[in-house]
C-alpha atoms as one frame of an Amber mdcrd trajectory, in Angstrom:
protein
   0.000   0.000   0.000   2.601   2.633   0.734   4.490   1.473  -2.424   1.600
   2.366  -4.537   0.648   5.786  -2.618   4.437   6.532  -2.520   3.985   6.030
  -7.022   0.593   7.973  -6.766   2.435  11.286  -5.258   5.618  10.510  -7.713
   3.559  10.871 -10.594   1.051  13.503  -9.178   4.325  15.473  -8.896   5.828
  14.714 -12.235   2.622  15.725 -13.894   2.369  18.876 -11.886   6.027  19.683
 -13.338   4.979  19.344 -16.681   1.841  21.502 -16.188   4.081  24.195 -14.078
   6.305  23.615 -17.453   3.299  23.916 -20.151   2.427  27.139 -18.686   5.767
  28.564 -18.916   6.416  27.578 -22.335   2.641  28.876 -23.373   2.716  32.273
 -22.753   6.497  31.795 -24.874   4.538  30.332 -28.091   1.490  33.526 -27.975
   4.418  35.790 -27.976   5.634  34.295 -30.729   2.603  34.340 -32.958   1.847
  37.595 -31.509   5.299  38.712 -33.365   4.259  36.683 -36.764   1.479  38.325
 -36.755   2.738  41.407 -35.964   5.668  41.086 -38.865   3.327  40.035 -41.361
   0.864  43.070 -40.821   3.866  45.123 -41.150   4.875  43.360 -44.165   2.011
  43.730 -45.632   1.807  47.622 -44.716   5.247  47.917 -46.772   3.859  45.947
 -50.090   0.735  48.026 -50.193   3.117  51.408 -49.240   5.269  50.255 -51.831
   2.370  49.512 -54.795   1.227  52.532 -53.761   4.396  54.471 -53.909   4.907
  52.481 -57.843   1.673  53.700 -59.204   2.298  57.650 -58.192   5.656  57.095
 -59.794   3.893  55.524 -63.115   1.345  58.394 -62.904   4.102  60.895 -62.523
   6.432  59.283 -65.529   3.169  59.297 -67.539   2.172  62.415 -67.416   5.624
  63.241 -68.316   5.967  60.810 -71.047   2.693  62.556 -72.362   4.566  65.366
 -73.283   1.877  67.927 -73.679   3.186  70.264 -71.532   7.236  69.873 -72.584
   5.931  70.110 -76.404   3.167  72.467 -75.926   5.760  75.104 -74.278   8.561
  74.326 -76.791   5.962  75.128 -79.584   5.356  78.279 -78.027   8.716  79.447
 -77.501   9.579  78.384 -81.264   6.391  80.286 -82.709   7.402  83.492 -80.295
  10.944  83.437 -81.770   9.380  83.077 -85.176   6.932  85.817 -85.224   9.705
  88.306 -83.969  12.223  87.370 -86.513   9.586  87.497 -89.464   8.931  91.337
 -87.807  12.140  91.672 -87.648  12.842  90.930 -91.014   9.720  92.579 -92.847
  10.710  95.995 -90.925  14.466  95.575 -92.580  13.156  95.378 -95.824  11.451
  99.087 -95.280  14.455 100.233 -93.639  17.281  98.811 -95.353  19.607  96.805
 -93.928  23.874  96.996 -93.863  24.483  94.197 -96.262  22.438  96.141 -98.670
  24.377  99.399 -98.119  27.612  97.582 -98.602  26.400  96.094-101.489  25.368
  99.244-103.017  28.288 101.091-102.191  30.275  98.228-104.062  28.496  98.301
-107.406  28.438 102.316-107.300  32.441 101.695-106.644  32.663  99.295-109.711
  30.671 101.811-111.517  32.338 104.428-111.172  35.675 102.159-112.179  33.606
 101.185-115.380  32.553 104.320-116.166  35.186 106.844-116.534  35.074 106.773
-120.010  31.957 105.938-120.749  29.105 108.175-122.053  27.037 110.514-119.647
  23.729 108.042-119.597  26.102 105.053-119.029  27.694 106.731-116.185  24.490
 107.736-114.623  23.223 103.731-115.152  26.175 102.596-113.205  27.131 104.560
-110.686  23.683 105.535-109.683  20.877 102.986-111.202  22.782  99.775-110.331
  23.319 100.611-106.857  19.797 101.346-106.250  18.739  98.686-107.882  20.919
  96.199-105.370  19.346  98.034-102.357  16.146  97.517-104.325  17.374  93.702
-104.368  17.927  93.489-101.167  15.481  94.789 -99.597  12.906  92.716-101.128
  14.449  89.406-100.562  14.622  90.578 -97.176  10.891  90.974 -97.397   9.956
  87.376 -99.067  11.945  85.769 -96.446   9.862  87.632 -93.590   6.747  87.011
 -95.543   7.951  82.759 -95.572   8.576  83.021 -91.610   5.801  84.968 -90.702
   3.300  82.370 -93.223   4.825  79.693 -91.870   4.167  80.754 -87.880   0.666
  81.701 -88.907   0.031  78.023 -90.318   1.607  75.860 -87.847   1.002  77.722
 -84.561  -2.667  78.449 -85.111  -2.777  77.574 -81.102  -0.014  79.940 -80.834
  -0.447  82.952 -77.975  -2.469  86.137 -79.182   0.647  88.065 -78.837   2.723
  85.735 -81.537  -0.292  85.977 -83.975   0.024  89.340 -84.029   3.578  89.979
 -84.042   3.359  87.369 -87.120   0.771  89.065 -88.809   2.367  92.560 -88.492
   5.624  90.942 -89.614   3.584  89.364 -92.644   2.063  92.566 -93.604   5.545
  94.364 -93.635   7.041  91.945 -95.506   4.453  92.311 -98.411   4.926  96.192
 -97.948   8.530  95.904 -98.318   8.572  93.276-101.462   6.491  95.584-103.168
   8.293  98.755-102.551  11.435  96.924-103.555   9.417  95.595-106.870   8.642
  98.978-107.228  11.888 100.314-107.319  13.771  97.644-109.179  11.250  98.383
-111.915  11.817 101.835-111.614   8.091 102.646-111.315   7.912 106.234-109.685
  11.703 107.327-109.960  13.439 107.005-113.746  16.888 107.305-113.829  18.059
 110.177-113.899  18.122 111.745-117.647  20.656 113.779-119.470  19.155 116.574
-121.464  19.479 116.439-125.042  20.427 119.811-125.376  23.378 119.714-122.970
  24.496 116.677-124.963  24.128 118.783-128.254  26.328 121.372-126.941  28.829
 119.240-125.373  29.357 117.391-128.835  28.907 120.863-130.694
């Protein structure tokens, strides 16, 4: 009898060491899956932070790779620096500009060279008709080349700023100006050449 009591408490103790045991180790295994659980919310968190993070990137790349704005501005700037060149030009071709000067002053050099012996209405024809008729030259390709600007700005930027279209138009409208008072000139229209009068001529030969 005490044999089996004395086997009763043995094992009533063992099994009271490995409840004592379980317990400890329990509250060990929760905090574990507490932590999994915790590291895979926070996992999660980061994947959707990080989709999330992707797609404003993609929308930012596309609506750069759209280029509406990029072109849209470079357009602008280009159809600007157009209309103010084609003004620039068509107001030259009123004016005058240096190369034609230089030019003139040239052939009225290499008339005057040519000329020395010639007669009186030859002399006049080179040293004064020729050089006006470079300026005249000149001046009107300088004007075709501000009306080709100015027409081309007016086509292609029709989206252009108000400002642009009406630099462009005033540069198209002096450019037509100045080809046809250059026409007008070259073609000696409203101002001859300068005639010797027949009479002097008589009594020079006489």
């Amino acid at each position: 009898m005490e044999t089996t009591k004395t086997a009763e408490a043995a094992e009533s103790a063992t099994e009271t060491e490995i409840d004592a045991k379980a317990a400890e180790v329990e509250p060990d295994n929760k905090l574990l899956v507490e932590d999994e659980t915790e590291k895979a919310s926070v996992t999660d968190n980061e994947i959707d932070t990080d989709e999330a993070d992707d797609a404003d990137d993609a929308d930012f790349i596309a609506s750069y790779d759209d280029g509406s704005e990029p072109v849209a501005a470079s357009t602008g700037v280009l159809a600007g620096a157009g209309a103010v060149i084609g003004a620039g030009l068509g107001l030259s071709s009123l004016t005058g500009t240096w190369l034609g000067t230089l030019m003139s002053d040239r052939q009225q050099l290499i008339g005057q060279i040519n000329s020395s012996s010639a007669a009186t209405a030859s002399q006049i024809a080179q040293i004064y008709g020729s050089p006006w008729h470079t300026v005249a030259l000149f001046n009107g390709l300088f004007g075709l080349v501000a009306i080709i600007v100015a027409g081309v700005v007016l086509l292609t930027a029709k989206s252009a700023a108000p400002w642009t279209r009406a630099v462009a138009w005033g540069g198209l409208a002096l450019g037509v100006l100045g080809l046809f008072i250059a026409g007008v000139m070259w073609f000696d229209v409203f101002t001859d050449l300068p005639a010797v009068p027949a009479t002097a001529t008589t009594s020079t030969t006489g």
